[in-house]
NUTI-844943 format. One record per residue (C-alpha): residue number from 1; residue in three letters; x, y, z. Coordinates in Angstrom, 2 decimals, m for minus. Example, Ala and Ser with C-alpha at 12.3 -4.5 7.8 and 13.67 -1.06 7.14 Angstrom:
BEGIN
<atom i="1" aa="ALA" px="12.30" py="m4.50" pz="7.80"/>
<atom i="2" aa="SER" px="13.67" py="m1.06" pz="7.14"/>
This chain:
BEGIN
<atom i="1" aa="UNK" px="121.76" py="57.95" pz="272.09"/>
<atom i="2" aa="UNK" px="119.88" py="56.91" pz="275.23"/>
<atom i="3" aa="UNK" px="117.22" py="58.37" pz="277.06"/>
<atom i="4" aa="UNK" px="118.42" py="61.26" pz="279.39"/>
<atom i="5" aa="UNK" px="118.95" py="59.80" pz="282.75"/>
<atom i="6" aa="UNK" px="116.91" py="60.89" pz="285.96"/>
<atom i="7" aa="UNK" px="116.54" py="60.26" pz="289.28"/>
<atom i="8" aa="UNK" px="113.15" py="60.73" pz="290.72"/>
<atom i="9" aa="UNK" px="113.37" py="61.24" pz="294.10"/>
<atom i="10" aa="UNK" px="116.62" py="63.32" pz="293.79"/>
<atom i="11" aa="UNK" px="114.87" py="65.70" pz="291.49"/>
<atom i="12" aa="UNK" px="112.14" py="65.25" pz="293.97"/>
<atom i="13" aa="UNK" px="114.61" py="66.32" pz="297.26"/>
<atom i="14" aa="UNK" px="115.89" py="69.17" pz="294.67"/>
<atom i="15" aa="UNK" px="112.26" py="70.38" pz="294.53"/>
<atom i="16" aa="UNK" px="111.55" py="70.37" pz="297.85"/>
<atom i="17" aa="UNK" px="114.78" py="72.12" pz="298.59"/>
<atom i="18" aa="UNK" px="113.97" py="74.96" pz="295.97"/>
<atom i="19" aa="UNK" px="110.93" py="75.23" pz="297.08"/>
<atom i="20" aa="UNK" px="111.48" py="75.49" pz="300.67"/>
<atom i="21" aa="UNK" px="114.18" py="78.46" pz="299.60"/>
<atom i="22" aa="UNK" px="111.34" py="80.59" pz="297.50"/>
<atom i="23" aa="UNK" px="108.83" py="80.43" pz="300.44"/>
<atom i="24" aa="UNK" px="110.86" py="81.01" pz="303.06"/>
<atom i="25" aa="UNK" px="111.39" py="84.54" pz="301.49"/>
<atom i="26" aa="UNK" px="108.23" py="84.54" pz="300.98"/>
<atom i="27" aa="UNK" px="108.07" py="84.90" pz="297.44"/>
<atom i="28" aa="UNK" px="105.87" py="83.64" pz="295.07"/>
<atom i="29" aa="UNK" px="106.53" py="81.36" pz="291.81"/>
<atom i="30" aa="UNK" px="105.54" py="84.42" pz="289.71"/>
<atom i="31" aa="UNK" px="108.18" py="86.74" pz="291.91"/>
<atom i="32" aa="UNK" px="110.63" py="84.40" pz="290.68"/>
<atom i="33" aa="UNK" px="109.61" py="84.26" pz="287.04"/>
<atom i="34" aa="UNK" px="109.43" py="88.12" pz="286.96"/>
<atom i="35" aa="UNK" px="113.28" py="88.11" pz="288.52"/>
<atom i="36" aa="UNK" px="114.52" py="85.42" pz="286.88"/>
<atom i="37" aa="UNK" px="112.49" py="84.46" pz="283.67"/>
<atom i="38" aa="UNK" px="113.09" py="80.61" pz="285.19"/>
<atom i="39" aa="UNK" px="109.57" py="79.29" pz="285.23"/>
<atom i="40" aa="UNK" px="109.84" py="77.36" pz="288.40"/>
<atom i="41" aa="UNK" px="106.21" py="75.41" pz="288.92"/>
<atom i="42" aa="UNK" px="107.42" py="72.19" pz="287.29"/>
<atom i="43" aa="UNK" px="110.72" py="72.04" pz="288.88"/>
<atom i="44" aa="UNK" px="109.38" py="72.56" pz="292.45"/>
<atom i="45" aa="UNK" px="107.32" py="69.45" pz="291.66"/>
<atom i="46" aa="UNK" px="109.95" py="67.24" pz="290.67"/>
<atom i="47" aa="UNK" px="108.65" py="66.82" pz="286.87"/>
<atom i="48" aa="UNK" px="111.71" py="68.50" pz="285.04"/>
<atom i="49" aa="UNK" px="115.34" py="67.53" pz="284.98"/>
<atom i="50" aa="UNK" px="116.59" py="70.96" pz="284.99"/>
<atom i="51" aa="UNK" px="120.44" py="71.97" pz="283.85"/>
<atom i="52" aa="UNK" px="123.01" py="72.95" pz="286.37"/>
<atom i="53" aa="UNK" px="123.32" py="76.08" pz="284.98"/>
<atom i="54" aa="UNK" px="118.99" py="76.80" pz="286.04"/>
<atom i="55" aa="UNK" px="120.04" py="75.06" pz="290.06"/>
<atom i="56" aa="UNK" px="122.75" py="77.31" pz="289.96"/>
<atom i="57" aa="UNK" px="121.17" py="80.76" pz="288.38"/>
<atom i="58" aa="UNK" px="118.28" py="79.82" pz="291.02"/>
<atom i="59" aa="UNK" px="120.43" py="79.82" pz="293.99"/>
<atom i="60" aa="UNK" px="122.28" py="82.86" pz="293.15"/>
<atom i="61" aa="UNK" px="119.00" py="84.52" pz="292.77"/>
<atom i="62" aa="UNK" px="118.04" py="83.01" pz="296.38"/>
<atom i="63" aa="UNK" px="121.65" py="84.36" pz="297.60"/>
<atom i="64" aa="UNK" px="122.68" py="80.46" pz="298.52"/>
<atom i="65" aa="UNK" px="125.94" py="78.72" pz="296.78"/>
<atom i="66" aa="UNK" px="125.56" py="75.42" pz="295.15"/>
<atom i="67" aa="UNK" px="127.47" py="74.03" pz="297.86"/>
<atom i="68" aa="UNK" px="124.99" py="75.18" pz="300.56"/>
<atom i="69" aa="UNK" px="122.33" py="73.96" pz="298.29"/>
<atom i="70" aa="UNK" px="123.50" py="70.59" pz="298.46"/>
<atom i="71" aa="UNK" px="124.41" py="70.70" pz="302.23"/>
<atom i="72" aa="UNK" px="121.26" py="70.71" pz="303.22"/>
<atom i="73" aa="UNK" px="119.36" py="68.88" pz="300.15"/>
<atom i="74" aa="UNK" px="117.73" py="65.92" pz="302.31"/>
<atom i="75" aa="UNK" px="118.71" py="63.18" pz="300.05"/>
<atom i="76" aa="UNK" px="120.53" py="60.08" pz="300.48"/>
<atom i="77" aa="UNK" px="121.83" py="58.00" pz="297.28"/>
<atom i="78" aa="UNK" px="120.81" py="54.62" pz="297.75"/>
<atom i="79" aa="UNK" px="123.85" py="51.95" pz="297.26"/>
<atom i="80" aa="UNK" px="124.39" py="50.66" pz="294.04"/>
<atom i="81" aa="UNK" px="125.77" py="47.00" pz="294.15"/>
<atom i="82" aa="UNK" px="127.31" py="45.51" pz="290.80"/>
């Protein structure tokens, strides 16, 4: 098998995103470790390629559905030409 694929400025705009959700309720990354046991430091810095199943235990925890989530992730693919 491969190397796991990654994306860094997705994960980056995914960071960002997460990030933006924890302080705007003013919690810390601790607050969300205590809640969630989801250690969230790397992740809001872009340096982990985290599972689905961590983006969406994260935004239930920040009361936001995946789909909201990705509505406002500021990210646009760039075009892949073959």
């Amino acid at each position: 098998m491969g190397q796991p694929r990654s994306d860094k400025e997705l994960l980056q705009a995914i960071a960002a995103n997460l990030r933006k959700l924890r302080k705007t309720r003013k919690l810390s990354q601790i607050d969300v470790y205590i809640d969630t046991d989801i250690h969230v430091g790397r992740i809001e810095r872009g340096q982990t390629n985290m599972t689905v199943t961590t983006l969406s235990d994260l935004c239930t925890y920040y009361q936001i559905s995946l789909k909201e989530f990705f509505d406002t992730l500021d990210f646009m693919p760039p075009i892949k030409r073959g």
